[in-house]
C-alpha positions in Angstrom: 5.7 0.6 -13.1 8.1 -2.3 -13.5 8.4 -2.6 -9.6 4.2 -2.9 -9.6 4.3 -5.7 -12.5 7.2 -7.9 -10.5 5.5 -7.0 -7.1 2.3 -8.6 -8.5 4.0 -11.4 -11.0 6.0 -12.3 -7.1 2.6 -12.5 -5.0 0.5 -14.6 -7.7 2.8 -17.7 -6.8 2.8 -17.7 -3.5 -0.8 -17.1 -3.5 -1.3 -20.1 -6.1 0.9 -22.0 -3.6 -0.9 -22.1 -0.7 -4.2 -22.9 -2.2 -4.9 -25.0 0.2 -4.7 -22.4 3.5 -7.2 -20.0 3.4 -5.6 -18.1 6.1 -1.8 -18.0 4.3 -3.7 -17.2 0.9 -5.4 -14.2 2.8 -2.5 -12.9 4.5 -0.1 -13.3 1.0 -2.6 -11.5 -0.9 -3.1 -9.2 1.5 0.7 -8.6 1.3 0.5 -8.6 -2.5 -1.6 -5.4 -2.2 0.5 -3.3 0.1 3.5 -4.7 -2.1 2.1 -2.8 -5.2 1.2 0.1 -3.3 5.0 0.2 -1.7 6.6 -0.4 -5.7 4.4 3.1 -6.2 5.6 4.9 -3.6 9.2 3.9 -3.6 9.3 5.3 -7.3 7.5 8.6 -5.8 9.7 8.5 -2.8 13.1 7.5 -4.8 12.3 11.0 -7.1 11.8 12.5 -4.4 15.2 11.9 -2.8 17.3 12.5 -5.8 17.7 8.3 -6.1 15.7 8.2 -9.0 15.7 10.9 -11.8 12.0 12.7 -11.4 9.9 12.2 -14.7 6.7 13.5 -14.7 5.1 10.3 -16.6 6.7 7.9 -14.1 5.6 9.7 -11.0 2.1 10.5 -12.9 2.2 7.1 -13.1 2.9 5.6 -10.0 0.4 8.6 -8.3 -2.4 6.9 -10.9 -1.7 3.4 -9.8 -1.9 4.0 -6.0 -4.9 6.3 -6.6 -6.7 2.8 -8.6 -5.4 0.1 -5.4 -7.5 2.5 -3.4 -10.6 1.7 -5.5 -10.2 -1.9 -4.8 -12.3 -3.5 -1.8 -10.3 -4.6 0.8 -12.8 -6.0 2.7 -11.6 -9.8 2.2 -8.1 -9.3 3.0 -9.1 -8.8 6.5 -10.5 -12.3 7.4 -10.4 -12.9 11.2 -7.5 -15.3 12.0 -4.6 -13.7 9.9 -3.1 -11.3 12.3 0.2 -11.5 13.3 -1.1 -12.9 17.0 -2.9 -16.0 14.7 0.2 -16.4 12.3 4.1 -15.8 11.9 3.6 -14.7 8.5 1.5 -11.4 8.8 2.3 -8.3 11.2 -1.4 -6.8 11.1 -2.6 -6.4 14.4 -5.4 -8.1 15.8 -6.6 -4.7 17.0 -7.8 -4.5 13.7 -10.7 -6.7 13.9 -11.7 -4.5 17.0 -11.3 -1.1 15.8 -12.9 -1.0 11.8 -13.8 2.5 12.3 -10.3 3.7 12.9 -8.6 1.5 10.1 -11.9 3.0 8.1 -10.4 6.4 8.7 -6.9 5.7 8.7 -7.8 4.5 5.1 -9.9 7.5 4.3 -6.8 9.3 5.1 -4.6 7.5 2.5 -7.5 7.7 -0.2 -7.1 11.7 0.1 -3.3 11.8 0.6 -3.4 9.6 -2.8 -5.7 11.9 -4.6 -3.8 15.2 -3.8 -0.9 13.0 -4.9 -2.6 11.9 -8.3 -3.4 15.9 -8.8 0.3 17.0 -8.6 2.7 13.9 -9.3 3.2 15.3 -13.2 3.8 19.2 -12.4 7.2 18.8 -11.3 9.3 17.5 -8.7 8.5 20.4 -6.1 4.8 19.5 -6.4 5.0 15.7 -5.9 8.0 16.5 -3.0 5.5 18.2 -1.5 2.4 15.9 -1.4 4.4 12.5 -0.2 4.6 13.8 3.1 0.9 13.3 3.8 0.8 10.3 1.3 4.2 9.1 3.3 2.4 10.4 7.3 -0.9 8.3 6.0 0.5 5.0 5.7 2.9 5.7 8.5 -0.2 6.3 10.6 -1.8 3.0 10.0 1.3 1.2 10.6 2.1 2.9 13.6 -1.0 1.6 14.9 -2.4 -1.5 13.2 1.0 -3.0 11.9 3.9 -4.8 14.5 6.3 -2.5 14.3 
């Protein structure tokens, strides 16, 4: 949880920042949001691997929080002109832009991954070990394909 808070208390600057570049502010927000969802699953992952002690509130937790970012719209993060091609700052694809339907999916994919997640992050270690390999493969297949690798 304390990664998520300094994750988000590090992107609110740079957002406020750049106030005046619509496409930087897009781009660090955008980065914001995949920030909070990476503090989540390193505490998931780190229990996981034995680098962090497993405790069922903290991986509860961090399976709640991911499952909540996938409730928020993305929709504005996306904005035409912030892929890497358009800016040094950003490693999204502009294949993006051309291929909704897939990244629509890809997401789909990460909304169930974090759900079965959510349902099993609390029962124990074996339980949560077991579900980050589809969370984990989810976000690995996006960023196989929409992210410079």
């Amino acid at each position: 949880m304390r990664l998520a808070i300094l994750a988000a208390a590090f992107a609110i600057p740079t957002v406020a920042m750049a106030a005046d570049d619509p496409v930087s502010d897009t781009i660090a927000a955008r980065q914001g949001y995949y920030k909070l969802l990476g503090a989540n699953m390193g505490v998931l992952a780190g229990m996981a691997q034995g680098d962090i002690d497993y405790d069922s509130s903290s991986a509860q937790t961090a399976a709640d929080n991911m499952v909540v970012l996938t409730t928020y719209d993305l929709g504005h993060l996306y904005m035409p002109g912030t892929s890497a091609d358009d800016s040094d700052k950003s490693r999204a694809l502009a294949k993006i832009w051309g291929d909704f339907a897939g990244v629509q999916e890809k997401g789909g994919a990460f909304v169930e991954a974090a759900m079965a997640m959510q349902a099993v992050a609390g029962a124990g270690k074996g339980e949560m070990a077991g579900a980050l390999g589809a969370l984990g493969g989810s976000c690995k297949g996006c960023h196989d394909t929409y992210r410079v690798k």
